[in-house]
C-alpha positions in Angstrom: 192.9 110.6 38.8 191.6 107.0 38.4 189.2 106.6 35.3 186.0 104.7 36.5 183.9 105.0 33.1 182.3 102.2 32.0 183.0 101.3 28.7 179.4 100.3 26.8 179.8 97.2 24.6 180.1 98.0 20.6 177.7 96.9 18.7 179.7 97.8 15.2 181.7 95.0 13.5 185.0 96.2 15.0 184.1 95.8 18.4 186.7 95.9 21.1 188.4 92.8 22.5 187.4 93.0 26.1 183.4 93.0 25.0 181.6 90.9 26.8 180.1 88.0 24.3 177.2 86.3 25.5 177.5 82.3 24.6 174.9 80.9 22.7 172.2 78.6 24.3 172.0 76.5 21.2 169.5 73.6 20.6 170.5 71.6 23.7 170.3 74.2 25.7 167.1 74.9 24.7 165.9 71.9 25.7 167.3 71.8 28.9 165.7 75.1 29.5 162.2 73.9 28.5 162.6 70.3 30.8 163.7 72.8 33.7 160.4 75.0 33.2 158.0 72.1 32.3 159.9 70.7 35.5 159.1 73.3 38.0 156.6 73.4 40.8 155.4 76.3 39.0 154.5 74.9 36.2 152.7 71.6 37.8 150.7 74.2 39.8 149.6 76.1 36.7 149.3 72.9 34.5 146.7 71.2 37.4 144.4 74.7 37.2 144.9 74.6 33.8 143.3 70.4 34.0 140.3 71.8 36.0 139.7 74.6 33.9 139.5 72.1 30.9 137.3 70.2 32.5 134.7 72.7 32.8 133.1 72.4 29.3 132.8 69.2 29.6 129.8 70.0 32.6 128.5 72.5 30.3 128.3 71.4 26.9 126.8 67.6 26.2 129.2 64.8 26.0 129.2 62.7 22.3 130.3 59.8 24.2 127.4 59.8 27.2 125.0 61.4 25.0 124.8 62.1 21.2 121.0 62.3 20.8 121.8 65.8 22.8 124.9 66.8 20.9 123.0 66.1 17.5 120.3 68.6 19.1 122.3 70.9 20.1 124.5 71.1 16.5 121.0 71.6 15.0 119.4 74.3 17.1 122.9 76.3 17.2 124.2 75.5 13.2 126.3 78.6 13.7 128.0 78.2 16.8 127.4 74.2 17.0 130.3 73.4 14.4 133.1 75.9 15.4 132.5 74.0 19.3 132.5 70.5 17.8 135.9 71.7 15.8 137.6 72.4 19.4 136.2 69.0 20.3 133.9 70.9 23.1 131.4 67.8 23.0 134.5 65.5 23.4 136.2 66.9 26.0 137.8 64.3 27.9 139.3 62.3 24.6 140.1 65.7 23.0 143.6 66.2 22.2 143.9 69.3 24.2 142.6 68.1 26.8 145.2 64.8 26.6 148.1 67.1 26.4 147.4 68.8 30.0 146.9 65.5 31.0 150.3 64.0 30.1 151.8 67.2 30.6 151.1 67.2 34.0 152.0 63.9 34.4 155.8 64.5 33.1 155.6 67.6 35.4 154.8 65.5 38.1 157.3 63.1 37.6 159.8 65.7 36.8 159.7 67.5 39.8 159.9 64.2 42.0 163.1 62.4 40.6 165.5 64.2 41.2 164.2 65.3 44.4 164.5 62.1 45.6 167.4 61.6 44.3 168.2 64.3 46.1 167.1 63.3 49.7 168.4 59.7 49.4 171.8 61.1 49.0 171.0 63.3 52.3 169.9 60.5 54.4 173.4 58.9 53.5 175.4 61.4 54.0 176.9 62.9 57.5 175.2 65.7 59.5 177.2 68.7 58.4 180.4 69.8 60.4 179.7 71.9 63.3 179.5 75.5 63.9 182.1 77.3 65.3 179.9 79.5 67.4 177.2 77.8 68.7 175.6 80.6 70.4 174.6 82.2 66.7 172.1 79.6 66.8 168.3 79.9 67.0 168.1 77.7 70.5 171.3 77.7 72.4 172.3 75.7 75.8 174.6 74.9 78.1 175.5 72.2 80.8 178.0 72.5 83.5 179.1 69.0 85.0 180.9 69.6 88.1 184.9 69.1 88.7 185.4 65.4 90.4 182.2 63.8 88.7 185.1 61.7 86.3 183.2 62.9 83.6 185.6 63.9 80.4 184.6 65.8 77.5 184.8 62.9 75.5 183.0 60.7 77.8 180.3 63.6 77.7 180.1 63.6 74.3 179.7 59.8 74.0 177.0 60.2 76.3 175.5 62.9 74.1 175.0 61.0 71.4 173.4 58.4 73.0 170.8 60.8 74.4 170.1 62.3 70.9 169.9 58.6 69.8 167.5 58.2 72.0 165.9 60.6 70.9 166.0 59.6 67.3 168.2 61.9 66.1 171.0 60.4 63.2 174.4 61.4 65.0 177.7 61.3 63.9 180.9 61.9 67.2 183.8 63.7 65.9 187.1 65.6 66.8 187.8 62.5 69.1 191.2 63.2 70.8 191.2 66.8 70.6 189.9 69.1 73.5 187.3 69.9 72.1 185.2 66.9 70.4 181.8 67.5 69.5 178.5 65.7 67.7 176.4 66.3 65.0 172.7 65.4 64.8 169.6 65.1 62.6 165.9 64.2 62.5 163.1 65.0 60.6 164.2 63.1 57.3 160.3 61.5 57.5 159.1 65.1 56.7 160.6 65.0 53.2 159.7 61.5 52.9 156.6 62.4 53.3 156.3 65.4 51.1 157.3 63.1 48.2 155.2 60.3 49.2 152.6 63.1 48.5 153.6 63.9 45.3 154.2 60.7 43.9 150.8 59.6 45.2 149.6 62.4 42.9 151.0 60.9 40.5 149.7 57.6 40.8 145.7 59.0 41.5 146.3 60.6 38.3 147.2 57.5 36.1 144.5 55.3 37.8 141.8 58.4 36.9 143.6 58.3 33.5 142.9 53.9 33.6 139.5 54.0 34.5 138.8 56.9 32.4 140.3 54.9 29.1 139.1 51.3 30.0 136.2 51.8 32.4 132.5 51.9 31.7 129.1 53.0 33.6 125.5 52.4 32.1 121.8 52.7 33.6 118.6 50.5 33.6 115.4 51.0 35.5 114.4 47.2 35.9 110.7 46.2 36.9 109.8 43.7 39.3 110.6 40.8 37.9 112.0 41.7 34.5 116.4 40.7 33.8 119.1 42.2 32.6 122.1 41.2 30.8 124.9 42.8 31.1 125.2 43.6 27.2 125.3 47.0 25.0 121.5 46.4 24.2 120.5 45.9 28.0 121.7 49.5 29.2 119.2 52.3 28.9 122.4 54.7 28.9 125.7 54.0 28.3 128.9 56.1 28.5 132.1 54.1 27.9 135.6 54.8 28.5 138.0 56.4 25.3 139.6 52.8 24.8 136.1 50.7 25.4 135.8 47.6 24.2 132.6 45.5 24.4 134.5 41.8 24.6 135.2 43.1 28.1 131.5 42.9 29.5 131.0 40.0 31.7 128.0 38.2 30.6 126.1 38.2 33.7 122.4 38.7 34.3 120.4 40.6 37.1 116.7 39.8 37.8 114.4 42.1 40.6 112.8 39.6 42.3 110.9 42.6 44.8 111.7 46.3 45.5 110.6 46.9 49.5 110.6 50.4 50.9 109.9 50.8 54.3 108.2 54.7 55.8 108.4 56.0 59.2 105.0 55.0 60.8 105.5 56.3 64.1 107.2 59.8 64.3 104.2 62.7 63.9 107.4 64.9 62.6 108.5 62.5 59.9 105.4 60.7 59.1 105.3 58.8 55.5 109.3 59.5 55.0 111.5 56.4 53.5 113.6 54.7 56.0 115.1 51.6 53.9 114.9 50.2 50.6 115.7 46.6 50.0 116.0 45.2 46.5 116.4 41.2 46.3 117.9 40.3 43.5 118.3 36.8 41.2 122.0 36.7 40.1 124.6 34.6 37.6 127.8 35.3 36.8 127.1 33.3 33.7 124.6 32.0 31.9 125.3 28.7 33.0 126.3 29.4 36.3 124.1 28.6 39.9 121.5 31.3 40.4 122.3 33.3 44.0 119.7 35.6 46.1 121.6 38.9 47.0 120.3 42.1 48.7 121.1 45.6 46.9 120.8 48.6 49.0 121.2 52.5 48.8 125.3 52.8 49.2 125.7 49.0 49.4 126.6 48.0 46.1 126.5 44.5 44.7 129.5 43.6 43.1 129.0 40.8 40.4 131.1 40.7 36.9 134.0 43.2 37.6 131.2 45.5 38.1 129.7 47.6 41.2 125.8 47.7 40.9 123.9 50.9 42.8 120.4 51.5 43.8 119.9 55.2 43.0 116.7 55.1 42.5 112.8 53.9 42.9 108.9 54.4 42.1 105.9 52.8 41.0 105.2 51.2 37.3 101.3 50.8 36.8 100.7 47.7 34.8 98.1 49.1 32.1 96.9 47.1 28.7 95.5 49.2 25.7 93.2 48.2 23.4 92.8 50.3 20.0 89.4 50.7 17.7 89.6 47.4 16.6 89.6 45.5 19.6 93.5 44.2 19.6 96.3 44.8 22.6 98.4 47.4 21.2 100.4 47.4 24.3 100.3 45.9 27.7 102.9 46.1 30.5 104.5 48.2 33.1 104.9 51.6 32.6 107.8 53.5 34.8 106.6 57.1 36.6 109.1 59.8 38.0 108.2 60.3 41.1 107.8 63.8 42.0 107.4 64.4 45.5 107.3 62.9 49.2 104.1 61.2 48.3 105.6 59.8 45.4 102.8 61.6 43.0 104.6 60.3 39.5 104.3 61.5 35.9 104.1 59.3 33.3 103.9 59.0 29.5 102.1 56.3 27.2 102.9 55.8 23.8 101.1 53.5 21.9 102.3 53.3 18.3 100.7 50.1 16.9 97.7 51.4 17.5 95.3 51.3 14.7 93.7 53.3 13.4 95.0 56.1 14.9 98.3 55.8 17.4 97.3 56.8 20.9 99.5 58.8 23.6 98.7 59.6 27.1 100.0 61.6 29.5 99.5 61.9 33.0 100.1 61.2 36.7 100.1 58.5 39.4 98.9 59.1 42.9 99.4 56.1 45.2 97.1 57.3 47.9 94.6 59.6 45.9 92.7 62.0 48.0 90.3 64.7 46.3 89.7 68.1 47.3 86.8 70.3 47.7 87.2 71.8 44.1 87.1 67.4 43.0 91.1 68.2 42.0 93.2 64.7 43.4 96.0 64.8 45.1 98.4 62.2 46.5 98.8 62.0 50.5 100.7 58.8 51.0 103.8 57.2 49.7 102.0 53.6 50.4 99.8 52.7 47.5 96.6 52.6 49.9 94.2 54.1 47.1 95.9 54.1 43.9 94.6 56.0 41.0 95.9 57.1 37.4 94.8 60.4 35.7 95.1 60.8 32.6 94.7 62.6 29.2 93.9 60.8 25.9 95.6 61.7 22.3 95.7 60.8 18.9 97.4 61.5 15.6 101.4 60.8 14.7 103.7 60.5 17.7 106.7 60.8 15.4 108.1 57.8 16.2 108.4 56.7 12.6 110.7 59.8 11.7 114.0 58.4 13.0 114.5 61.3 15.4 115.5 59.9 18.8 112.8 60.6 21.2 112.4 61.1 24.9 110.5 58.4 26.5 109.5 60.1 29.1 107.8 63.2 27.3 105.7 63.6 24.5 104.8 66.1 22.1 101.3 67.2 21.8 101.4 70.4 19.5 100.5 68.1 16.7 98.3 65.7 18.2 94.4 65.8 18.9 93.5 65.6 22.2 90.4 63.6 22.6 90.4 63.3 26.8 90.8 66.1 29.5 89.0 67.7 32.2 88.4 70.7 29.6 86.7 68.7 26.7 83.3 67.4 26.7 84.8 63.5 27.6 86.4 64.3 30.4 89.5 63.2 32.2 90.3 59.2 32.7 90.3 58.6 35.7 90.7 54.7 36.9 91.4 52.6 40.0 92.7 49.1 40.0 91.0 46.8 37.9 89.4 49.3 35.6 89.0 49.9 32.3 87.7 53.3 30.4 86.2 53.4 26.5 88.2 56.2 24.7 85.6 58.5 22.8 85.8 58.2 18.7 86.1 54.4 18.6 89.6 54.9 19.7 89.9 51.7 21.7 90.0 51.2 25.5 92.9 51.2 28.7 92.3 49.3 31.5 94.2 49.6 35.0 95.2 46.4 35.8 97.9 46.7 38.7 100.7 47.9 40.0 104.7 46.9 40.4 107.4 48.7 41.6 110.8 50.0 40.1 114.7 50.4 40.7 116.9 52.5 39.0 120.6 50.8 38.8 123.6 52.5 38.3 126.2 50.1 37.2 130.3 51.0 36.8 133.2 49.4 36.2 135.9 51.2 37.5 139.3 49.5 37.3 141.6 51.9 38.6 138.8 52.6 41.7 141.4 50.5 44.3 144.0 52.3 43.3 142.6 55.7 43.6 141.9 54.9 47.1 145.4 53.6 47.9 147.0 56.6 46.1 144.8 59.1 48.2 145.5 56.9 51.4 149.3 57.7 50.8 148.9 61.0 50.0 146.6 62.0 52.8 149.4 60.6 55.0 152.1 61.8 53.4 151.1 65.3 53.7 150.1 64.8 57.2 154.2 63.6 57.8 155.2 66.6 55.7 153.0 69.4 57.5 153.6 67.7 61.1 156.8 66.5 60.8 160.3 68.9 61.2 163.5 68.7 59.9 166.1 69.5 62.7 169.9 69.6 63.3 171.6 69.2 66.3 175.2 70.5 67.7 177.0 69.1 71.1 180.2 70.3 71.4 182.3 69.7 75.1 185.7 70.6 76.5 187.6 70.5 79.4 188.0 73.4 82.4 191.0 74.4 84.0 189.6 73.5 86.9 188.2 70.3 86.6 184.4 70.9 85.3 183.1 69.9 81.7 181.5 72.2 79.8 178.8 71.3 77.2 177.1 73.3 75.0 174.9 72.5 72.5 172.8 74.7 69.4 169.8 73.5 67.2 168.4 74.8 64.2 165.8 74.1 62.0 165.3 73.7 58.4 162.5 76.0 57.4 159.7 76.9 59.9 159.8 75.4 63.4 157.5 76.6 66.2 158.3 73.4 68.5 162.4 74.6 68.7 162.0 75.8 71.5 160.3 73.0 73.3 163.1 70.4 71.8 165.7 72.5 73.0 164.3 72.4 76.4 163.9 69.1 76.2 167.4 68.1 75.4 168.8 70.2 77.9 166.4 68.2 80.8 167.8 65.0 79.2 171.5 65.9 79.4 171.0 67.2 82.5 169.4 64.0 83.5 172.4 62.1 82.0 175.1 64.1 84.4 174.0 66.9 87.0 170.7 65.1 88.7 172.8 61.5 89.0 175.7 64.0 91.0 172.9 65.9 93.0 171.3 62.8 94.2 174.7 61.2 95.5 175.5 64.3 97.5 171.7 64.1 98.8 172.6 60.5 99.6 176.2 61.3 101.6 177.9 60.3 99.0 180.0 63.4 98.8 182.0 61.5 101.4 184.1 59.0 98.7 184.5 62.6 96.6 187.8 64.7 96.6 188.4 67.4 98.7 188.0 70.4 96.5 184.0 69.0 95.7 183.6 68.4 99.3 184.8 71.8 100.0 182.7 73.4 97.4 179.1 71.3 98.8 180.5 72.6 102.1 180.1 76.0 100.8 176.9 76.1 98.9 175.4 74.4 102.2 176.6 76.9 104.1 175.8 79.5 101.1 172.3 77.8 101.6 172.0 78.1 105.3 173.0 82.2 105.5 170.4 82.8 102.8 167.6 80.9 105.0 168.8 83.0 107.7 168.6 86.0 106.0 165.2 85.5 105.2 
């Protein structure tokens, strides 16, 4: 009896001959192994969640670069947890190195997977269709055509004409097995699917390294500008400023930006939507240098202005009262616009005044803008218009050190009372200021005087330089189409093989399949079959409808003879 036993490999020194010995992979190997996995679809799949889940600190922790009056906060109110979040570069996300590494790796990945799949495909849409099945019949869709005996129709003339109906069709075709009996035509289409799915991929690709371009050289900044006040386009002209990793300030063009009048225009007419803002219009004085011809442009809300390399945005808008205040010994500690936050439909806006040359004490106020100031029965006022029919300011007075001197940076648009005296409010024994236009109110304790003396309007700009912004566009263009070509589009192959009857008729037959999922087969098949039909049975059918049968040879005319009369019993029958 045969021995089947499996002998089990020795793992002792003297192991037997026929062992099987596993080659090593060594360090080349290795390599190639990593490129193949770093290479994968896989692996750019996991690498692009990996990106996004990076990038999620970086919307919950503040950012160094935009920011690093909050990241100094937040190291001092957390000193535990602060440093070991600064160490994994948590408030420098985007120019971490972690983060750079999912970048780049992603990139290669990227890259990786598309070379030598379009390597690939080229070599595809150069070479033949492949060779044709033996049995067509095993196909998914499978046809037939019979062209009658006496039509002078060969099976290589059939197959000539086959492939000009599939060319026709756009298929790729290649005629073969000329001069045998049975000669025969392969076909393909759908090579614009492919193209498509890499057109895709490399657009990935390329949105990724313009993203990367304008996130290294690009730049955006903020400044609320007053009527009639400039700005330069320098570092010290930004309120904000967040630059890009590889910023550098020679780059700013040196143009200028003056407000020349902020209009905003509210619905008048509709009792639904009465008081609501239908269009803002900010005319602007621009130069592209400082020497260069002044021009009068319009900015509005999503038209940007483009001037210096530079798209500038109206995001925003309100009122800046003009106030001056004197202090206790009768001199203008400060005198100018003062910008509000708007905080509702009726553009009822806080605002904060800090007065720190004020002598002999520094003064702060704090309070809010009504526009159109109505009062209510319990004497509280509110604002009921957006329009600045009845403006009013309301304010409360204080004294004491604003800690402006301390080199802490502060918020402009708070301030800290819980170690200031409050010398103004509707709870003391002075009151609350109150003041119209054109009025002025004595602060109790020889504290000095403000005076209301008009009012100007705002406009928050938004200003970016983006230079990889076209080609982020471009790259998504491409991609958007070619993933419509590679979802839409199907790959298909196409069979036609002929051959002669004994008795005179051609047969044809013809198979298609379908590289991956194909719900539209069917439908092609049927449409082939109509168009080789077309080609040979309905040109015969109409000659014999014509009389032409006449000029045909016997055995046809015999054979039309019979299906009339075939015909003619069955109408009888009925």
């Amino acid at each position: 009896m045969e021995n089947n036993t499996v002998k089990e490999p020795s793992t002792k020194k003297g192991a037997a001959k026929d062992d099987v010995v596993l080659p090593k992979l060594g360090f080349l190997g290795m390599l190639r192994w990593a490129w193949r996995q770093l290479t994968s679809m896989r692996t750019a799949l996991l690498l692009l969640l990996l990106l996004a889940v990076g990038a999620v600190p970086g919307s919950l922790f503040p950012q160094r670069a935009s920011n690093p009056a909050n990241v100094t906060q937040y190291l001092t109110d957390h000193p535990t947890s602060g440093p070991i979040l600064d160490w994994f570069k948590l408030f420098d996300v985007y120019s971490s190195p972690w983060f750079a590494a999912i970048y780049l790796l992603l990139f290669t990945s990227l890259v990786g997977c598309v070379l030598p799949r379009a390597k690939i495909h080229w070599k595809a849409m150069r070479s033949v269709p492949p060779r044709t099945p033996k049995r067509l019949s095993r196909l998914s869709e499978y046809g037939t055509v019979e062209i009658p005996a006496g039509s002078g129709i060969d099976a290589e003339t059939a197959i000539k004409d086959a492939a000009a109906v599939l060319k026709k069709r756009r298929y790729r075709v290649d005629v073969r097995d000329l001069g045998t009996d049975r000669p025969s035509v392969g076909a393909e289409v759908g090579f614009l699917k492919e193209v498509g799915n890499l057109v895709f991929h490399t657009s990935l690709i390329g949105v990724l390294a313009a993203v990367a371009i304008s996130g290294l050289f690009g730049y955006s900044g903020q400044r609320v500008l007053v009527e009639g006040e400039t700005f330069v386009n320098t570092l010290v002209g930004y309120d904000t400023f967040t630059p890009g990793a590889y910023f550098n300030e020679d780059r700013l063009s040196p143009y200028s930006v003056q407000l020349d009048k902020l209009e905003v225009k509210y619905d008048r007419e509709s009792p639904g939507h009465y008081g609501q803002p239908l269009d803002f219009n900010a005319t602007l004085t621009t130069k592209d240098a400082p020497g260069a011809a002044a021009k009068q442009q319009t900015l509005k809300v999503n038209d940007p202005v483009a001037l210096g390399g530079t798209d500038i945005y109206l995001v925003g808008n309100g009122y800046a009262p003009v106030v001056t205040v004197k202090d206790g010994k009768g001199n203008i500690a400060f005198q100018g616009p003062v910008i509000t936050i708007p905080t509702d439909g009726a553009y009822t806006s806080l605002l904060v005044i800090k007065v720190p040359d004020a002598k002999p004490n520094q003064l702060g106020f704090v309070g809010f803008f009504l526009p159109t100031a109505l009062v209510d029965d319990k004497g509280v006022a509110y604002g009921s218009d957006p329009d600045p029919f009845n403006p009013q300011l309301n304010l409360n007075a204080y004294t004491g050190d604003l800690g402006l001197d301390s080199g802490v940076p502060r918020n402009v648009y708070t301030l800290d009372t819980s170690k200031l005296k409050q010398i103004n409010g509707r709870d003391l024994k002075a009151g609350g200021i109150v003041l119209g236009p054109s009025q002025t109110y004595t602060l109790p304790g020889g504290n000095g005087s403000i005076s209301f003396d008009g009012i100007k309007r705002f406009a928050a700009l938004d200003v970016r330089h983006d230079p990889g912004q076209v080609y982020v566009l471009i790259f998504s263009v491409l991609a958007l189409g070619g993933l419509i070509a590679s979802l839409f589009m199907n790959r298909r192959r196409v069979w036609v093989r002929t051959g002669n009857h004994p008795d005179g008729r051609t047969m044809v037959e013809f198979g298609l399949l379908a590289r991956g999922e194909d719900h539209r087969l069917a439908a092609e098949s049927a449409a082939i079959s109509k168009a080789l039909h077309a080609k040979w049975v309905v040109p015969l059918e109409a000659a014999v409808q014509n009389g032409e049968q006449g000029n045909r040879p016997e055995g046809d005319q015999q054979e039309n003879s019979d299906a009339e009369s075939g015909v003619t019993m069955a109408s009888k029958d009925q």
